[in-house]
N, C-alpha and C positions, 0 to 999 in steps of 0.2 A: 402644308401651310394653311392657316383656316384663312375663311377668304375676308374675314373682316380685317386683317393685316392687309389684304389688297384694297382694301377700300381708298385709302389716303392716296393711293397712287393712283387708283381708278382715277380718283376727283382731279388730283396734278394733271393730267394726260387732256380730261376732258377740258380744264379752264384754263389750259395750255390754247386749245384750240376757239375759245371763247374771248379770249383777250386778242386773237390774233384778228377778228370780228369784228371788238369791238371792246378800246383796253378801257372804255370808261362805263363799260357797261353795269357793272357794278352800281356806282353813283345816281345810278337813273331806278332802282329800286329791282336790277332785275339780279337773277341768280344762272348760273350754268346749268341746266339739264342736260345729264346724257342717257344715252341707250346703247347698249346694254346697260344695266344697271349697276350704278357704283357699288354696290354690293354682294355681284355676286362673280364669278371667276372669270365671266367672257366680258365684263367690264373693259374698257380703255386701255388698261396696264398687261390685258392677257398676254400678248405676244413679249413682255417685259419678263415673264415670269415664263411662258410657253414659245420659246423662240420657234417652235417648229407653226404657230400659229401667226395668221397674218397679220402685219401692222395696217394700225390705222383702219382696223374691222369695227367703226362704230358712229356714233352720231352724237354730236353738241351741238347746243346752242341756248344762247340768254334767253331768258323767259320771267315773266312775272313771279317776281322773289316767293308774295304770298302763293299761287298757285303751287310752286315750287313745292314748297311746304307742304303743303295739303298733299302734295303727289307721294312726297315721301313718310308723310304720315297716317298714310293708306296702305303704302308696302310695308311699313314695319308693323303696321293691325294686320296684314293679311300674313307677315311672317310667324307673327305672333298664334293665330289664330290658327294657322295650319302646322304649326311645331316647326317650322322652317329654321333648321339652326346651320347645319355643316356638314360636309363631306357627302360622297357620291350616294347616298341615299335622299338627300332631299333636295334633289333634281327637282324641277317645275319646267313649264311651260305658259309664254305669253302669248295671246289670243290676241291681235288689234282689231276690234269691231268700231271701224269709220261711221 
């Protein structure tokens, strides 16, 4: 399955847990961010698709909608950029420097 069909469910799982937070968050200009990324297989929905993998292995929460944007318009130049498309050859690694 390529993972951008997980994508949608990635996002379901994560603003599952965003409304649960905070169901008017929305209205207030903000958007869901999660971690892992909606985009790639260890997203929100993996244990959906990978039962042998832990539920609930990820992070949401509302965040400034524009910000939001910008974040994912920085992962998709950076997918772009590195040919980042599908299947177990384009594996990556995220580095969090605080």
């Amino acid at each position: 399955m390529r993972v951008w069909l997980r994508g949608s469910a990635n996002r379901r799982e994560a603003v599952q847990v965003c409304t649960a937070l905070d169901p008017n968050y929305g209205s207030k200009g903000l958007e869901c961010d999660e971690y892992p990324f909606a985009s790639t297989y260890e997203g929100s929905a993996q244990s959906i698709y990978e039962p042998s993998k832990p539920k609930n292995n990820f992070s949401a929460l509302a965040i400034n909608g524009g910000e939001n944007t910008a974040g994912g318009t920085q992962l998709a130049t950076y997918y772009a950029d590195n040919r980042i498309i599908d299947g177990p050859n384009d594996e990556f690694y995220v580095v969090i420097i605080p």
